[in-house]
C-alpha positions as CSV (number, residue, x, y, z in Angstrom):
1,X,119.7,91.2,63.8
2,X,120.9,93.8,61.5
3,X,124.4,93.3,62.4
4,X,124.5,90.0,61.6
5,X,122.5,90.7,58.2
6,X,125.3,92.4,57.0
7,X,128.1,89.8,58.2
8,X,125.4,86.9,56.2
9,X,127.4,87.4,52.7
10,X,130.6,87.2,54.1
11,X,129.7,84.1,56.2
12,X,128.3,82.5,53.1
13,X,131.1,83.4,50.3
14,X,133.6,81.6,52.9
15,X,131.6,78.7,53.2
16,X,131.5,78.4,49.6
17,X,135.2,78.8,49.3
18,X,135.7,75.9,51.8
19,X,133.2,73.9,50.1
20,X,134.5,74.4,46.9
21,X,138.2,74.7,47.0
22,X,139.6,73.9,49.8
23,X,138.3,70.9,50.9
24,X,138.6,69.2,47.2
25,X,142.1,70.3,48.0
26,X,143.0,68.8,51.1
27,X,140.9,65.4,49.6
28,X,143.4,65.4,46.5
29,X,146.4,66.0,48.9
30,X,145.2,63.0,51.1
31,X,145.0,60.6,48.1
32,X,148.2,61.7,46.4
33,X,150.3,61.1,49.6
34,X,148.6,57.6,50.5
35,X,149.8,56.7,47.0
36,X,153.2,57.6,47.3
37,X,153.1,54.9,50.6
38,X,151.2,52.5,48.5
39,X,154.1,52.0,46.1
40,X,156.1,49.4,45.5
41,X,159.1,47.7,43.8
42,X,157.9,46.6,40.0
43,X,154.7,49.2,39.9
44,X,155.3,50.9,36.2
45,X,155.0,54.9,36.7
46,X,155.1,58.0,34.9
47,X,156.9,61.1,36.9
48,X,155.0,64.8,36.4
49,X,157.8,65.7,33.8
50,X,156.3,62.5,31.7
51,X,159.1,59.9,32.2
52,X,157.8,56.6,31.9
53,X,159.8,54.0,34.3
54,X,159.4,50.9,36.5
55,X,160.4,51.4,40.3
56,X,163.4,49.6,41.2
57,X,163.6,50.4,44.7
58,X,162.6,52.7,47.1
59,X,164.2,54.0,50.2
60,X,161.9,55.6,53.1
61,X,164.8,57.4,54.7
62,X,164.9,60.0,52.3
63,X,161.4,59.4,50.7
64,X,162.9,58.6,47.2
65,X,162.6,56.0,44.5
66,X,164.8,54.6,42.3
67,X,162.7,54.6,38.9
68,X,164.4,52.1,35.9
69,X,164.0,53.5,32.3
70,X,165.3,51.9,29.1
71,X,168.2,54.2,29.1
72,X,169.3,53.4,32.9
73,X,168.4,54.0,36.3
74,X,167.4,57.9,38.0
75,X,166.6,58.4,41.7
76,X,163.5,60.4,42.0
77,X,161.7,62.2,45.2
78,X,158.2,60.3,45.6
79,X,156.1,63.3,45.0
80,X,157.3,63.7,41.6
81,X,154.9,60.7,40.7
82,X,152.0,61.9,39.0
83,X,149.0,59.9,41.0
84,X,146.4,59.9,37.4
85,X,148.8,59.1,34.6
86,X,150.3,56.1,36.8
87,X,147.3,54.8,37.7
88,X,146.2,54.7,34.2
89,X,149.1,53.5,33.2
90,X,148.2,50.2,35.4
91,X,144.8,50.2,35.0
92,X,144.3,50.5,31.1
93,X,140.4,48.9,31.1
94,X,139.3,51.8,33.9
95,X,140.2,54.4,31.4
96,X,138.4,53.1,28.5
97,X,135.2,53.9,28.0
C-alpha cells in the first residue's frame, strides 16, 4: 500500500493533465476539422491571417478553397479558416449579447 501511496500524486497530476488539456484539445480539433467538411460554396469566411472572403469553390483533392475577396480570387488550404471568427461572421445575433 505504501508503494502505491507514493505513485497516488503522479497518478492524479496526469489525470488532471488529461482532464484539463488534453481532452479540451482533441474536442477543439474534432470541431475545427468537421467545419472545414461542413463548408460550402457562398459561406463568407475569415482565414487566421484576418482576410475576409466568400468561398468560390472548393476542391477535395487537395483540401483547398478558392476564397473570393474584393480585390480577386486566392486559393487557400482549408485549415487556414479560422472556425470562431467565421462563424460569427454568419451568425451576427449569437454574438450579441
Amino acid at each position: 500500500m505504501g508503494e502505491l501511496g507514493s505513485f497516488l500524486p503522479i497518478i492524479l497530476m496526469f489525470a488532471v493533465v488529461y482532464f484539463f488539456m488534453i481532452a479540451p484539445q482533441m474536442k477543439r480539433a474534432k470541431q475545427e476539422k468537421k467545419f472545414a467538411a461542413e463548408l460550402k460554396r457562398g459561406d463568407k469566411v475569415i482565414t487566421k491571417s484576418g482576410l475576409h472572403g466568400k468561398i468560390a469553390d472548393l476542391n477535395d483533392k487537395d483540401n483547398s478553397c478558392i476564397i473570393e475577396t474584393m480585390s480577386g480570387k486566392l486559393k487557400f488550404d482549408r485549415s487556414a479558416i479560422s472556425m470562431e471568427m467565421s462563424k460569427a461572421l454568419n451568425n451576427p445575433t449569437a454574438v450579441k449579447k
